[in-house]
FITI-471102 format. One record per residue (C-alpha): residue in three letters; x, y, z. Coordinates in steps of 0.5 Angstrom, whole numbers, padded with zeros to 4 digits, always signed. Each point is the difference from the previous one (the first is absolute). Example, Ala and Ser with C-alpha at 12.3 -4.5 7.8 and 13.67 -1.06 7.14 Angstrom:
<pts>
ALA+0025-0009+0016;SER+0002+0007-0002;
</pts>
This chain:
<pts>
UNK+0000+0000+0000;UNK+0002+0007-0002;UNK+0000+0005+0006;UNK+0000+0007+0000;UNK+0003+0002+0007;UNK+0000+0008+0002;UNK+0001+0003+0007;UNK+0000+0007+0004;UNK+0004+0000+0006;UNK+0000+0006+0005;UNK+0008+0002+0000;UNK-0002+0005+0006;UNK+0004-0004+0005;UNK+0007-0005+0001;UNK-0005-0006+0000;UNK-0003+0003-0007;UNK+0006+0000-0004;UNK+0001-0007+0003;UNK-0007-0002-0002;UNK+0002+0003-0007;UNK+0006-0005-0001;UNK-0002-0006+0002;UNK-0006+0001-0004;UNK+0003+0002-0006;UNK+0006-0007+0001;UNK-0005-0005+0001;UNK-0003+0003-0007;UNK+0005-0001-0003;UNK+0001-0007+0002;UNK-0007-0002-0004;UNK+0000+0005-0005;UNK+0004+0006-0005;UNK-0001+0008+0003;UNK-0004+0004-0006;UNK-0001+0006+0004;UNK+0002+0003+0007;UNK-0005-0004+0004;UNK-0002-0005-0005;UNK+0002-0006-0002;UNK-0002-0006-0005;UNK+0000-0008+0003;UNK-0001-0006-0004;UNK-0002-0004+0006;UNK-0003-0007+0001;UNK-0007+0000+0005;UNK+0004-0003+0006;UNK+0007+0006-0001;UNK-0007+0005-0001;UNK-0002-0002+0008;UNK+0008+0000+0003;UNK+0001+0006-0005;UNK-0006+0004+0004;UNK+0001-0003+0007;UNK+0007+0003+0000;UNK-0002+0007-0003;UNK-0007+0000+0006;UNK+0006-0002+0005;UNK+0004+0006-0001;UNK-0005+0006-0002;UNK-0003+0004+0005;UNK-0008-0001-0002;UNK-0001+0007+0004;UNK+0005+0004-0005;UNK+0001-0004-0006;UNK-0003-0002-0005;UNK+0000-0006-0005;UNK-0003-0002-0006;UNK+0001-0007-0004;UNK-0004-0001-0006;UNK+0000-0007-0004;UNK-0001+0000-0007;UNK+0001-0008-0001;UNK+0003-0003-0005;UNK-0003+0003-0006;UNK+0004+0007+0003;UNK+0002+0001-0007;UNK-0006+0003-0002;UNK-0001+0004+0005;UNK+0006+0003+0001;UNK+0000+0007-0004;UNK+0008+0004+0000;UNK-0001+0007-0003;UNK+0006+0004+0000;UNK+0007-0002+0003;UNK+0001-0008+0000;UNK+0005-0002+0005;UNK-0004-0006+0001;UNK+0003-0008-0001;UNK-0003-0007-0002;UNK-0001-0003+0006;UNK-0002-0006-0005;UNK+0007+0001-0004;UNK+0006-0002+0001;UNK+0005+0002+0006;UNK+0008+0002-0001;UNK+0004+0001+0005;
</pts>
């Protein structure tokens, strides 16, 4: 399944900027970061519930905010790119 994984995490503190980090490392354990605080994850049912048990884990739920949206495995249709494309091929192959 494709999922769409954006947040808003309050900065006005030490623990925010934390909070901001560690969000943002465990996205980019699942997924590719397409915008500041947006990331695109390719990810099977049971990676989607470690994946959002880890971010409920470190967000504070009276100051941050996070959305996942799940476009399902026909994604492709239902992703439009204006603009600037940064984005990969989660599909495609991988060169290290």
């Amino acid at each position: 399944m494709y999922v769409l994984v954006a947040y808003d995490v309050a900065t006005s503190d030490a623990g925010g900027a934390r909070r901001l980090r560690r969000v943002a490392k465990i996205c980019t354990e699942y997924g590719q970061r397409v915008q500041c605080s947006v990331f695109e994850c390719l990810v099977d049912p049971a990676q989607y519930e470690l994946l959002k048990h880890r971010l409920e884990k470190v967000i504070d739920g009276e100051m941050d905010s996070l959305r996942m949206y799940n476009l399902g495995k026909n994604w492709k249709g239902r992703v439009e790119k204006l603009g600037v494309d940064r984005s990969y091929d989660p599909e495609g192959l991988l060169l290290i």
